[in-house]
C-alpha positions as CSV (number, residue, x, y, z in Angstrom):
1,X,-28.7,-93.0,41.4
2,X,-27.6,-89.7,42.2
3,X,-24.1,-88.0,42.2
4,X,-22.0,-87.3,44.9
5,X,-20.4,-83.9,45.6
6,X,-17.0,-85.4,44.7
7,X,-18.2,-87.0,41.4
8,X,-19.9,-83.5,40.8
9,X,-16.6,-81.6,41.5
10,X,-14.8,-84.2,39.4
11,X,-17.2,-83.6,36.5
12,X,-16.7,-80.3,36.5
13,X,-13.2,-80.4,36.9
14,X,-12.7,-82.2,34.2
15,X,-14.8,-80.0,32.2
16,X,-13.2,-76.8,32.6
17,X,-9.5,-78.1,32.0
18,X,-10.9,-79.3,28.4
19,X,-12.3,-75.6,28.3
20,X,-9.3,-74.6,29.6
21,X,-6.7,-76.9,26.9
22,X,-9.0,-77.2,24.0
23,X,-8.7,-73.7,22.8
24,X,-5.2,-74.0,23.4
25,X,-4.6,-76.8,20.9
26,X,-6.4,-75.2,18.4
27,X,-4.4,-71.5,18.9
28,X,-1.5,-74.2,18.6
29,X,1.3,-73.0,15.9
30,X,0.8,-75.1,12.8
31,X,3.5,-77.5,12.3
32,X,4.7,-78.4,8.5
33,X,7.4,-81.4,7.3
34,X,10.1,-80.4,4.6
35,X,11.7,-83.8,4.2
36,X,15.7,-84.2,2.4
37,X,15.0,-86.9,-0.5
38,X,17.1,-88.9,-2.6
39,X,16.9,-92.0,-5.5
40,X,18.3,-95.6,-4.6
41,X,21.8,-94.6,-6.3
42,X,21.8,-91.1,-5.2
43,X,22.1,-89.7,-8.8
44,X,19.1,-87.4,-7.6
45,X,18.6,-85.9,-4.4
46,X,15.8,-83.2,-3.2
47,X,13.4,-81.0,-0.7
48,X,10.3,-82.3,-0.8
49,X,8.4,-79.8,-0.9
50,X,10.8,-77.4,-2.8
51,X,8.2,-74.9,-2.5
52,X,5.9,-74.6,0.5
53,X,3.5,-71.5,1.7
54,X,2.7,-71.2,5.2
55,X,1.3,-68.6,7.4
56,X,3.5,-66.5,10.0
57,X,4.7,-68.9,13.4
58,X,4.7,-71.9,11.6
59,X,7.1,-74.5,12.6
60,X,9.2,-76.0,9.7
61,X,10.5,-79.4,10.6
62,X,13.0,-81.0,8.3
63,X,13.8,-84.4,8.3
64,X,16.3,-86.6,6.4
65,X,14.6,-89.5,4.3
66,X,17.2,-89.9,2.5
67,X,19.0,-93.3,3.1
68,X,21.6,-92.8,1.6
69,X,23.1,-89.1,2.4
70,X,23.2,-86.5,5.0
71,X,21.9,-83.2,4.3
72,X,21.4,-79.6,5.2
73,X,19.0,-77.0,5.1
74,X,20.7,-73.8,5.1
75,X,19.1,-70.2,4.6
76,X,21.1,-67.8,2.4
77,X,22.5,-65.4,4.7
78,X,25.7,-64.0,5.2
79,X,25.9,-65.7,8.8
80,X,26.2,-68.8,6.8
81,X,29.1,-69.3,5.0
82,X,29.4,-65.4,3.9
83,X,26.3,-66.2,1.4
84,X,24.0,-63.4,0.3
85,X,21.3,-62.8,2.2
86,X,18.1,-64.4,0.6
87,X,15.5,-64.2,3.6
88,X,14.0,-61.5,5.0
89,X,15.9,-59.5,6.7
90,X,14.4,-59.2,9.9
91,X,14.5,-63.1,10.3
92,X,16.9,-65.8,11.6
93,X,18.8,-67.5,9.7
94,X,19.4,-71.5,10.5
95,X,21.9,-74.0,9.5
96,X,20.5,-77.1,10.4
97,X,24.1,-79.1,10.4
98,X,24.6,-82.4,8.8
99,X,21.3,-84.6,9.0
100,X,22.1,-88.3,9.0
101,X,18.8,-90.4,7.2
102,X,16.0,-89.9,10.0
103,X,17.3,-87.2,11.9
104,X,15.5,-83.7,12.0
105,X,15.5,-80.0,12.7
106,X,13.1,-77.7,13.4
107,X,12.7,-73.7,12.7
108,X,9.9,-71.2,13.2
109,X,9.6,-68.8,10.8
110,X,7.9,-65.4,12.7
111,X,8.5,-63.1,9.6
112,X,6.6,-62.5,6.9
113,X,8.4,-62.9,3.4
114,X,10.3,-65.2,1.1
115,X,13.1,-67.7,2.9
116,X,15.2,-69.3,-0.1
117,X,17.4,-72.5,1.6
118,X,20.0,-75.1,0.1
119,X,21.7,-78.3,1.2
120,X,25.4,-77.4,1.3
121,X,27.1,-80.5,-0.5
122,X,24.2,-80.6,-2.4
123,X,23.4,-77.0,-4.0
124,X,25.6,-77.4,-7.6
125,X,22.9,-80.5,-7.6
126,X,20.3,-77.7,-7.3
127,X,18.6,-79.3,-4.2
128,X,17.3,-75.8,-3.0
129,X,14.3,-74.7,-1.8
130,X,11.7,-71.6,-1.0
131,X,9.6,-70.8,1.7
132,X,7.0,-68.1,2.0
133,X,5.6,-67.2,5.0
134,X,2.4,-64.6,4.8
135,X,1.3,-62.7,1.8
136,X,2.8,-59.5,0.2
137,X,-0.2,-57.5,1.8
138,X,1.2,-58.4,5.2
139,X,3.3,-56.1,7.0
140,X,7.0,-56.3,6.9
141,X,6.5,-58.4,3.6
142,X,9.7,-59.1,1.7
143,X,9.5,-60.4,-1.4
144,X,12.4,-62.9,-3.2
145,X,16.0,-61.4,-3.0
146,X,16.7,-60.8,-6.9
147,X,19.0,-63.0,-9.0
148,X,22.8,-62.8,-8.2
149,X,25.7,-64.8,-8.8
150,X,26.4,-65.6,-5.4
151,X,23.7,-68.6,-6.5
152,X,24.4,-71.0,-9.4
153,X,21.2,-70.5,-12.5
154,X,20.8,-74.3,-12.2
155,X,19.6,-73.8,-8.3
156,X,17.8,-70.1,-9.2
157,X,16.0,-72.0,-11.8
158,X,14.6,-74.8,-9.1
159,X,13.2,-72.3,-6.6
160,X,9.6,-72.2,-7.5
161,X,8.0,-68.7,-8.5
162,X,6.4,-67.4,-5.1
163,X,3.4,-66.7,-7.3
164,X,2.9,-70.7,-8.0
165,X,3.5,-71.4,-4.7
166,X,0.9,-68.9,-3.3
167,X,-1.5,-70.4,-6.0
168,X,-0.7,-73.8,-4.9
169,X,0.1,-74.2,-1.7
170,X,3.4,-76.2,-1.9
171,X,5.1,-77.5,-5.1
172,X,6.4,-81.0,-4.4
173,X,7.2,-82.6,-7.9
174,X,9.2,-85.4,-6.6
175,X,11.7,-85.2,-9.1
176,X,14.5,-83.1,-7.5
């Protein structure tokens, strides 16, 4: 049985768009999940991770798992709320808004550095959170703001040391 010229053309068709999309999907900016956590009761609530590493163009998306609260993610910057500026500072800063259990938001984080966040009814509860996007030998690199007191210590003490999270990839301890 042989093929026709249509079936030929077809083939081939089909061929070069999977040349044509597959590289495509792989060049694809990775895609990572930062999900809003609480207990039953709500006596704890979290980021899970609280401490993620991921390389430069990576989509964060957030999403609210918590049942029983909404939630924020909100990058320290003084476009939000007058805060001090705790990302690097030739990114965006987000405020995701109020997340109602199982809704999401979505950033992309372009700049290489160290992106500290928080949950705004939630940050005296130390549900904060770090980011770091690239390695200090990148260009542009910006390292974690230093301590201030525009930042309770309970909520300086949860972000994870960039250094653990480089080590391990994300720091996800589940217990808020």
């Amino acid at each position: 049985m042989s093929a026709t010229r249509r079936q030929l053309l077809a083939i081939g068709g089909g061929l070069g768009a999977a040349l044509v999309l597959g590289p495509r999907r792989l060049l694809a900016a990775p895609v990572e999940a930062i999900e809003m956590r609480g207990s039953a009761r709500g006596e704890r609530i979290w980021f899970a991770p609280r401490g993620l590493a991921v390389a430069r163009g990576t989509t964060v998306h957030f999403v609210n798992r918590d049942p029983g609260n909404s939630h924020t993610s909100t990058a320290y910057h003084p476009d939000n709320y007058d805060r001090l500026r705790r990302i690097p500072a030739a990114a965006r800063p987000w405020d995701t808004g109020f997340l109602l259990p199982g809704e999401s938001a979505e950033i992309v984080l372009d700049v290489p550095g160290v992106y500290d966040f928080y949950c705004i009814p939630h940050e005296m509860a130390a549900m904060v959170g770090r980011i770091v996007v690239g390695r200090s030998e990148d260009p542009g690199w910006e390292g974690p703001a230093p301590d201030s007191e525009d930042v309770m210590p309970e909520a300086l003490a949860a972000l994870p040391p960039v250094e653990d999270i480089l080590a391990r990839g994300r720091i996800d301890d589940g217990a808020g």
